[in-house]
C-alpha positions as CSV (number, residue, x, y, z in Angstrom):
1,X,0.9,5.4,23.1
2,X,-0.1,8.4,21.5
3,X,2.5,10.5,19.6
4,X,3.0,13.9,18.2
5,X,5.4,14.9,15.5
6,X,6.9,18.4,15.6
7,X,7.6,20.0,11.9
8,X,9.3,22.8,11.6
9,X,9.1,25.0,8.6
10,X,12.1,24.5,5.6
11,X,13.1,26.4,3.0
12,X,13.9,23.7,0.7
13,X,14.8,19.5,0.3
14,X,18.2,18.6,-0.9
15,X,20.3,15.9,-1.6
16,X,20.2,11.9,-1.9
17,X,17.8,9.5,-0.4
18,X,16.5,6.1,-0.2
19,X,13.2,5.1,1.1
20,X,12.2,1.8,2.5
21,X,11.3,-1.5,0.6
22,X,7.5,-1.5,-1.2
23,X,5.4,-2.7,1.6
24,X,3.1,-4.3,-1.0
25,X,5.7,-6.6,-2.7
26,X,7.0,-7.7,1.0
27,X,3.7,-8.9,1.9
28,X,3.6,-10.6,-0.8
29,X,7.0,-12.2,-1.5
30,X,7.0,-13.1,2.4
31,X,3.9,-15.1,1.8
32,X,4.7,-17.0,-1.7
33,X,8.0,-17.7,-0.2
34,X,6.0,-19.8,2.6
35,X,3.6,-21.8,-0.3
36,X,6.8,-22.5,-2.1
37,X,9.0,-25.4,-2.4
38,X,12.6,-24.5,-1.3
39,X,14.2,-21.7,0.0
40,X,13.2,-17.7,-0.7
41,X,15.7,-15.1,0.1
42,X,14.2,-11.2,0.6
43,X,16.5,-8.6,-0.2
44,X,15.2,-4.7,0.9
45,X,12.1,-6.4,3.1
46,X,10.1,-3.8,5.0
47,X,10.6,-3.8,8.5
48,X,7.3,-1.6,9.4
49,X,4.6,-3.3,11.6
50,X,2.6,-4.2,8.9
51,X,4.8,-6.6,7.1
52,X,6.7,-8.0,10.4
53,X,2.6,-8.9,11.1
54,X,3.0,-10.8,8.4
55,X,6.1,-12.8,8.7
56,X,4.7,-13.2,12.2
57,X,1.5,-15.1,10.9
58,X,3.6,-16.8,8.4
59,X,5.7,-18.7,11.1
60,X,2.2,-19.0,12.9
61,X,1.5,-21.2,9.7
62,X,4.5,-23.4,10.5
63,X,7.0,-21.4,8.3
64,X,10.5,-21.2,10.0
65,X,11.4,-17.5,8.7
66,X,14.6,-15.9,10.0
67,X,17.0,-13.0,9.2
68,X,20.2,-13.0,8.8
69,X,23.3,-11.0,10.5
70,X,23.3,-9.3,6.9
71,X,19.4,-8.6,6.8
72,X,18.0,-11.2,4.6
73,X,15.0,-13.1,5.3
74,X,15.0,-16.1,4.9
75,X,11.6,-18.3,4.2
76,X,12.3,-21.9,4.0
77,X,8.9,-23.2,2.0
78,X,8.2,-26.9,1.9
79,X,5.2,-26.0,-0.3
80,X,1.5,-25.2,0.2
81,X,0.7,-28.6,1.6
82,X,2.7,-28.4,4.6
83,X,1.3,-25.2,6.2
84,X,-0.1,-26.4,9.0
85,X,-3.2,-24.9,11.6
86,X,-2.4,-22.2,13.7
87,X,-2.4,-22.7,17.0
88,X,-3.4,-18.9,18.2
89,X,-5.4,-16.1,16.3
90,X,-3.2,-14.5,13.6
91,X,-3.2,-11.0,14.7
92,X,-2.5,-8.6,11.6
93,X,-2.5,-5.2,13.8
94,X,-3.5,-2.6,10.8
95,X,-2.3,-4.0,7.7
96,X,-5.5,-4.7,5.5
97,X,-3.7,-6.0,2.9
98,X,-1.7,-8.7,5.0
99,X,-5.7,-9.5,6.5
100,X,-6.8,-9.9,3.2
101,X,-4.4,-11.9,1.4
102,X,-3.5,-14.7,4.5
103,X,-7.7,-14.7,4.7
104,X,-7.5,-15.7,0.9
105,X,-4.8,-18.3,1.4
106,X,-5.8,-19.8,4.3
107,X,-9.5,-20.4,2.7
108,X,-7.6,-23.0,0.5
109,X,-6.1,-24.8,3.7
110,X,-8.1,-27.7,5.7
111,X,-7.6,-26.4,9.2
112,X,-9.5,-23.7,10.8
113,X,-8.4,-20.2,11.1
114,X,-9.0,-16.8,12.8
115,X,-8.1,-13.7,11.8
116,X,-8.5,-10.3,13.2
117,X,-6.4,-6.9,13.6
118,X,-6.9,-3.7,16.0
119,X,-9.6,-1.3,16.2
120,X,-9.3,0.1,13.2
121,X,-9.0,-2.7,10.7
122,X,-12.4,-4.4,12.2
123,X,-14.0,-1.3,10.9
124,X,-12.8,-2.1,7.6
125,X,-15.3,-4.2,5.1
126,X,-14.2,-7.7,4.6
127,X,-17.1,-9.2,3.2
128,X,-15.4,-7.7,-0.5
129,X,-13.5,-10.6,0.2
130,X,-16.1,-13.1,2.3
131,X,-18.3,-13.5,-0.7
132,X,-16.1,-14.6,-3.2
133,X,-14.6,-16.6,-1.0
134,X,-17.8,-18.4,0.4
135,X,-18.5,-18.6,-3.5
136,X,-15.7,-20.7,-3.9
137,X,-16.4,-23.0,-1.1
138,X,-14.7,-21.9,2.0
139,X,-16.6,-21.3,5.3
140,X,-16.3,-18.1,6.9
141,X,-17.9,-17.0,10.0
142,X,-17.6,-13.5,11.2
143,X,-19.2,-10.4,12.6
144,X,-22.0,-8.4,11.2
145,X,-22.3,-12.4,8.8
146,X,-19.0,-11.7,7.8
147,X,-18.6,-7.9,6.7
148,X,-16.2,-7.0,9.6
149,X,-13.0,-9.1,10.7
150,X,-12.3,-11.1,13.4
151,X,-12.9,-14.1,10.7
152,X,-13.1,-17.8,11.6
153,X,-12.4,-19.2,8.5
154,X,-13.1,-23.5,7.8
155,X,-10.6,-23.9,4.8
156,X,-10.4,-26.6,2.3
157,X,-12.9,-28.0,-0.7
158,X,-12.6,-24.8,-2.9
159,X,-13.9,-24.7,-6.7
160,X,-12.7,-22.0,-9.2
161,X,-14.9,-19.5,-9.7
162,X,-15.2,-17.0,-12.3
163,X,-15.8,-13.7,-10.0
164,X,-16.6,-10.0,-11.4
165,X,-14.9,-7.5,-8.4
166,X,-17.4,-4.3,-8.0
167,X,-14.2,-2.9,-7.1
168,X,-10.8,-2.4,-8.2
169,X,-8.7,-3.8,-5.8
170,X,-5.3,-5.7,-5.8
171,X,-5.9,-7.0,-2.1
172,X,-9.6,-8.6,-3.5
173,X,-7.8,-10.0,-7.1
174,X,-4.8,-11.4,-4.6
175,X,-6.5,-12.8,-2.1
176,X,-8.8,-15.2,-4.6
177,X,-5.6,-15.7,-6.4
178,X,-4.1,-17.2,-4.0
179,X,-7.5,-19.0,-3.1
180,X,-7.3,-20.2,-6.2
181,X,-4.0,-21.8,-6.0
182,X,-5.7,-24.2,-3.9
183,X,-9.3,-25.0,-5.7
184,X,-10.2,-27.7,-8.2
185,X,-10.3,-26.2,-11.7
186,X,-9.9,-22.8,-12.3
187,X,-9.8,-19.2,-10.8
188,X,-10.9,-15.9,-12.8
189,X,-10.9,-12.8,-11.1
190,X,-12.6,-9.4,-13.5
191,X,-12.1,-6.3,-12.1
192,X,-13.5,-3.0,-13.5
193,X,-10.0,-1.3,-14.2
194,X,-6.8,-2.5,-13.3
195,X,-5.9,-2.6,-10.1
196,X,-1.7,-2.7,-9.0
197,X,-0.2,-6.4,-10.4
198,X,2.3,-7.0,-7.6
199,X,0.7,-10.6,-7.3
200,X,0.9,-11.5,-11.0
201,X,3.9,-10.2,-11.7
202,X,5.2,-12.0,-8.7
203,X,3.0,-15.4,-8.7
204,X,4.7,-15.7,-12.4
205,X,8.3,-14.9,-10.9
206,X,7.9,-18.2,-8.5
207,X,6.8,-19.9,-11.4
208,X,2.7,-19.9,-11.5
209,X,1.6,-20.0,-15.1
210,X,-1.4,-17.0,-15.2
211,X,-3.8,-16.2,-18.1
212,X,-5.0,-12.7,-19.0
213,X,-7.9,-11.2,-20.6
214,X,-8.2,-7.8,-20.9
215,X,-9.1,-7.2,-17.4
216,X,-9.6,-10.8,-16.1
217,X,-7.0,-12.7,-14.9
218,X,-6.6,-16.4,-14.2
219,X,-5.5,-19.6,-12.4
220,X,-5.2,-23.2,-12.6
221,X,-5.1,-25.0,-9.1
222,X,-2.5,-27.2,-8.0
223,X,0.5,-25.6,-9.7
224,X,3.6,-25.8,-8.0
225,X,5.8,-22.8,-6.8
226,X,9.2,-22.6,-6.4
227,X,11.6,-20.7,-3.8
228,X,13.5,-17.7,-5.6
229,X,15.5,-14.7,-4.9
230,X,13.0,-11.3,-4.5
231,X,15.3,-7.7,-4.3
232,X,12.6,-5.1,-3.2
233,X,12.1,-2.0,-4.8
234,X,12.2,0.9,-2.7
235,X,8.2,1.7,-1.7
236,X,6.9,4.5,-5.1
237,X,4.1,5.3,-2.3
238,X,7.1,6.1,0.6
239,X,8.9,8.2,-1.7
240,X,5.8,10.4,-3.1
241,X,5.7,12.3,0.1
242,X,9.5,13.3,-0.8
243,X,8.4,14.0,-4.3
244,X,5.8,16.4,-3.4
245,X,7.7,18.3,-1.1
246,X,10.3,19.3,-3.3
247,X,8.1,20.1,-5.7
248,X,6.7,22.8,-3.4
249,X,9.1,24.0,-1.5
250,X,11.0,27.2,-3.9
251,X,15.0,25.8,-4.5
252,X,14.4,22.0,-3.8
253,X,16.7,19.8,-6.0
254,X,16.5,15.7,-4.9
255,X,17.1,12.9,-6.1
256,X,15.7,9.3,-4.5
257,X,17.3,6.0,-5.6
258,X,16.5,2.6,-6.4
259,X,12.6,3.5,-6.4
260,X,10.2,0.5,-7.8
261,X,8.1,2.4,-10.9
262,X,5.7,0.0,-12.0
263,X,2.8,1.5,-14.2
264,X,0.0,0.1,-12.2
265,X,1.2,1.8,-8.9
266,X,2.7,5.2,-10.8
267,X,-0.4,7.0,-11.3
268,X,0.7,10.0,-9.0
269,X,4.0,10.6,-11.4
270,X,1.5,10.5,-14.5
271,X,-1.1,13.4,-12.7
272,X,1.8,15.7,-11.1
273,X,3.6,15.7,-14.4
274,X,0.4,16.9,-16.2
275,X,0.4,19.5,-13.7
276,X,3.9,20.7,-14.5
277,X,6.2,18.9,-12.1
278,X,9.8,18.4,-13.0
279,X,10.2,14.7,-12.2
280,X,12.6,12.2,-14.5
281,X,13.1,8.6,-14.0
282,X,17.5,7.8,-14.9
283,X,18.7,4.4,-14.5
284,X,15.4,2.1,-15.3
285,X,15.9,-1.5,-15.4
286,X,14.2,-4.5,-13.9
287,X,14.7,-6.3,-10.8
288,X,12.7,-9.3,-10.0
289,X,9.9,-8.6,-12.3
290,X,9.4,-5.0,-11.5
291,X,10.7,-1.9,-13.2
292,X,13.1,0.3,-11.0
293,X,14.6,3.5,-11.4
294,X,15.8,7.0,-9.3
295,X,14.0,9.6,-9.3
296,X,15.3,13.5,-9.9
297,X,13.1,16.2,-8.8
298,X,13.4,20.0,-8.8
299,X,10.4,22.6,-7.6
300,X,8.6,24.6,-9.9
301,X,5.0,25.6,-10.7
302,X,2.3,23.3,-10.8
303,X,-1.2,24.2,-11.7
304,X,-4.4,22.5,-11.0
305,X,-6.0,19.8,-12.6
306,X,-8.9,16.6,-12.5
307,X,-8.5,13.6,-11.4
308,X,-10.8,10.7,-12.1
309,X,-11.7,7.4,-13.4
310,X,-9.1,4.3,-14.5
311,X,-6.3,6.8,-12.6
312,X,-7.8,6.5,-9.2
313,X,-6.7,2.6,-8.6
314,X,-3.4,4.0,-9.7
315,X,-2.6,6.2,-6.9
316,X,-5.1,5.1,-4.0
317,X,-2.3,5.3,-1.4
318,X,-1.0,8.7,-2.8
319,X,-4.4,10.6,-2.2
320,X,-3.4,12.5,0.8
321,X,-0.1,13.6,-0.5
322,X,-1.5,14.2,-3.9
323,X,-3.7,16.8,-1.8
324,X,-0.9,18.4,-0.5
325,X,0.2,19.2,-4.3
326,X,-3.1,20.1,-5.0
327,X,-2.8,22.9,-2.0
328,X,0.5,24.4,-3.7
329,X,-0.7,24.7,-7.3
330,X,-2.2,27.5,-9.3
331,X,-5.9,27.1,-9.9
332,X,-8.2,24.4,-8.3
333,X,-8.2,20.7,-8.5
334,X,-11.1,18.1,-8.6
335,X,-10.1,14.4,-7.5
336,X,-13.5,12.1,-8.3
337,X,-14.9,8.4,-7.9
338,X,-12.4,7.7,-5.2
339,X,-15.3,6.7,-2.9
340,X,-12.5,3.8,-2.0
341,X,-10.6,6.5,0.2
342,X,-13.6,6.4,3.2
343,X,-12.7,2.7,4.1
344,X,-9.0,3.0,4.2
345,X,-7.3,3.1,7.6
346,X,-9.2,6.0,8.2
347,X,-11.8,7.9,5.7
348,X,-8.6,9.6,4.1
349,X,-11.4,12.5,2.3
350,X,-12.1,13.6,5.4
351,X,-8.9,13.5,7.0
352,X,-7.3,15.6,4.8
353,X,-10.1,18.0,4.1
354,X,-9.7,18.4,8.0
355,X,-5.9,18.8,7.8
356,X,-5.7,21.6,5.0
357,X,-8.3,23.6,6.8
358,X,-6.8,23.6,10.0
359,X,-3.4,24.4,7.9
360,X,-5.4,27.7,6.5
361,X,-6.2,26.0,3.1
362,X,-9.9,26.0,1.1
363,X,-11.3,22.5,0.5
364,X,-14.4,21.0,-0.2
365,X,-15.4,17.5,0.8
366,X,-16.9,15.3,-2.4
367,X,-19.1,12.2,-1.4
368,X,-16.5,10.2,-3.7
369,X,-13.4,13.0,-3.3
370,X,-12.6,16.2,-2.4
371,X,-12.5,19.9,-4.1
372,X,-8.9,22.1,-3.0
373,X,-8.4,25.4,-4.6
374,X,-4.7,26.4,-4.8
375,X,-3.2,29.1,-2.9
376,X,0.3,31.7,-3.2
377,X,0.6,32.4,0.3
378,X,1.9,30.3,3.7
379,X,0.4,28.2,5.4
380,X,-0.7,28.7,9.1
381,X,1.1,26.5,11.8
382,X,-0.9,24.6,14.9
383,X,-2.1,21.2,15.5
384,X,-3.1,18.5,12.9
385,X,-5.1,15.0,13.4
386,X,-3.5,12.2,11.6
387,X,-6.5,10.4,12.3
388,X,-4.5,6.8,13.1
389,X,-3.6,6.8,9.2
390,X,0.4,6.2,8.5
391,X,-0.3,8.1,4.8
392,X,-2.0,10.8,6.5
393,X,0.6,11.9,9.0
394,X,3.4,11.8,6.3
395,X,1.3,13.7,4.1
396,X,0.4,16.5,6.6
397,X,4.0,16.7,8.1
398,X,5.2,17.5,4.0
399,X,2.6,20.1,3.5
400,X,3.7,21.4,7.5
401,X,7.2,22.5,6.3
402,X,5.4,25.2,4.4
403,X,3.8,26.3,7.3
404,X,4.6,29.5,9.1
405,X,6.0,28.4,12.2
406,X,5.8,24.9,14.3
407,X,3.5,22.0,13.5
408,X,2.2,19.2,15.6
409,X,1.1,16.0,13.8
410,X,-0.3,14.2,16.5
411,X,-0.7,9.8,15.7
412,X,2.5,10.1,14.5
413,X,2.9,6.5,16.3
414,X,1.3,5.0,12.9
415,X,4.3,6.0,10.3
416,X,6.1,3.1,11.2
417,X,3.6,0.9,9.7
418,X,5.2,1.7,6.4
419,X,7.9,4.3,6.8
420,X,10.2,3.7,9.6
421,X,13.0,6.2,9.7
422,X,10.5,8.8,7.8
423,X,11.5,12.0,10.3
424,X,15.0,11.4,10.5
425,X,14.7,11.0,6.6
426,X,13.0,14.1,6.3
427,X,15.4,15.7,8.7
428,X,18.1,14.8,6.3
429,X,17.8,16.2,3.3
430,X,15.3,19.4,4.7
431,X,17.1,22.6,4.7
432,X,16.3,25.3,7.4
């Protein structure tokens, strides 16, 4: 059911916050803990609708995960051997990245499954994933020969490849990974710039022995993993929204905690400090292979700037809230070769071109990005398409407490896919 969320305009953000655990590393640690042998614990697991798809296809897998009175989930592995055929179609709703990485394990299985999601992740391109895969062995079925989900996927038999990604993409790198954990020999995935290393950082935390080089990274079938305690970082892409908007609203002072800052996913912090934001990690240290800290932000001037090359894979999911900076600063800013952006839940260029104009804002749409000149004075007030994209919304409502009177974000439905609790966060710490 369709959903609108109502904004109204704030003079400033203070205070304290948290944001919910990194949906990337719950994916993730939900599905090593069911290939592992013994028992996983998840600390800070995000309960949006993309990772409980997940856990939901990992018990479909013959996993036995359950929570705890205290919160913990709980993911008794018996090891890769034991998962076992589904016996329905695993349904992964809109998470891509859930889709991608279950396609890339299950390819290693000998049992047949099927994959698919809603409306809008069928219109996403799976055969990035399909070839590879097909190159290793596995046999994939699915439509247009494979390019668009549902899959039917005849596991089993794999060979290491060595494969050369046209793309930078953690979700292709992970999901032959994890392919690879089942093939004879071994697995080498080259990408053209790095890409987020949630899965290596993570497949060496339950104990997989990787090899780098340079950009390639690598696997030896058959190794063992073994059950361990994850604590999730708060989500970096969750708390950029907050970020952002107080960095633009005149008098905001925050500060978010316990905030997962690795380098690979931080690109956003590198490009609004070059343009003059007042952002300082306190408290770094490491929790379960990832570097965490809190965040302190005050507003001030930014200015415009370009964005382009090796940063783009560094802040993919910040894009739309990156354009909302962009809309605030002095001067005009370029963001380029992030062609990536028109495949994601929805073509996020175009979304957000169409947000800032309907918000009063001058924008140009780029075939790989988008061109936003700065601007001093407010922002109109109306009606704004989220466009069925979680990252959209969130960005649009930020840039709609600038706004001269009420907003309407309509498809706010899709936040909880990653940020449940996002308006009565922002209605916490927004000052009127």
């Amino acid at each position: 059911m369709t959903r609108s969320l109502r904004i109204a305009p704030a003079r400033c953000l203070r205070g304290e916050l948290t944001v919910p655990g990194d949906k990337s590393i719950s994916h993730r640690a939900a599905i090593l803990g069911a290939i592992a042998q013994g028992e996983t614990t998840l600390r800070g697991f995000l309960r949006g609708e993309d990772c409980l798809r997940t856990l939901e296809a990992v018990r479909s897998l013959g996993v036995g995960v359950r929570e705890t009175p205290s919160g913990e989930i709980r993911v008794p592995g018996k090891g890769i051997e034991q998962l076992s055929e589904p016996e329905n179609i695993l349904d992964l709703g809109n998470s891509g990245t859930g889709f991608r990485l279950l396609a890339g394990l299950v390819a290693g299985r000998p049992f047949l499954s099927i994959l698919t999601g809603d409306a809008s992740l069928r219109r996403r391109p799976m055969g990035r994933i399909v070839e590879p895969l097909r190159q290793m062995g596995a046999r994939i079925e699915g439509r247009q020969g494979g390019q668009h989900a549902p899959l039917a996927i005849r596991g089993g038999d794999l060979r290491g490849i060595m494969y050369r990604s046209p793309v930078a993409s953690a979700q292709v790198k992970s999901a032959l990974l994890l392919a690879g954990l089942s093939a004879d020999g071994e697995t080498w995935v080259e990408e053209p710039a790095l890409s987020r290393d949630h899965t290596e950082r993570m497949l060496e935390g339950f104990g997989v022995k990787l090899r780098r080089d340079g950009l390639r990274v690598g696997l030896l079938g058959g190794q063992t993993l073994t059950g361990r305690e994850v604590e999730i970082p708060g989500d970096f892409s969750s708390s950029a929204f907050f970020l952002v908007g107080a960095l633009v609203l005149p008098g905001s002072d925050l500060v978010i905690r316990q905030v997962g800052v690795n380098p690979t996913r931080t690109g956003l912090l590198d490009v609004l400090l070059a343009m003059g934001a007042r952002i300082a990690q306190q408290n770094l240290r490491g929790s379960a292979g990832e570097s965490v800290a809190d965040l302190t932000v005050t507003a001030g001037p930014l200015h415009g700037t370009t964005v382009e090359g090796d940063l783009i894979p560094r802040l993919i999911d910040e894009f739309p809230v990156l354009c909302v900076a962009a809309l605030f600063a002095e001067g005009e800013t370029v963001i380029r070769g992030a062609e990536e952006l028109r495949v994601k839940e929805a073509d996020r260029i175009a979304a957000m071109a169409a947000g800032i104009r309907a918000l009063g804002g001058e924008v140009e749409e780029l075939p790989d990005g988008i061109r936003i000149q700065g601007r001093a004075g407010p922002l109109r007030g109306g009606k704004l398409e989220s466009f069925g994209d979680h990252r959209v919304a969130m960005a649009l409502a930020i840039a709609a407490l600038a706004a001269a009177g009420e907003t309407d974000v309509e498809g706010a439905e899709w936040i909880a896919t990653s940020f449940p609790g996002f308006e009565e966060t922002l209605q916490r710490v927004a000052v009127r």
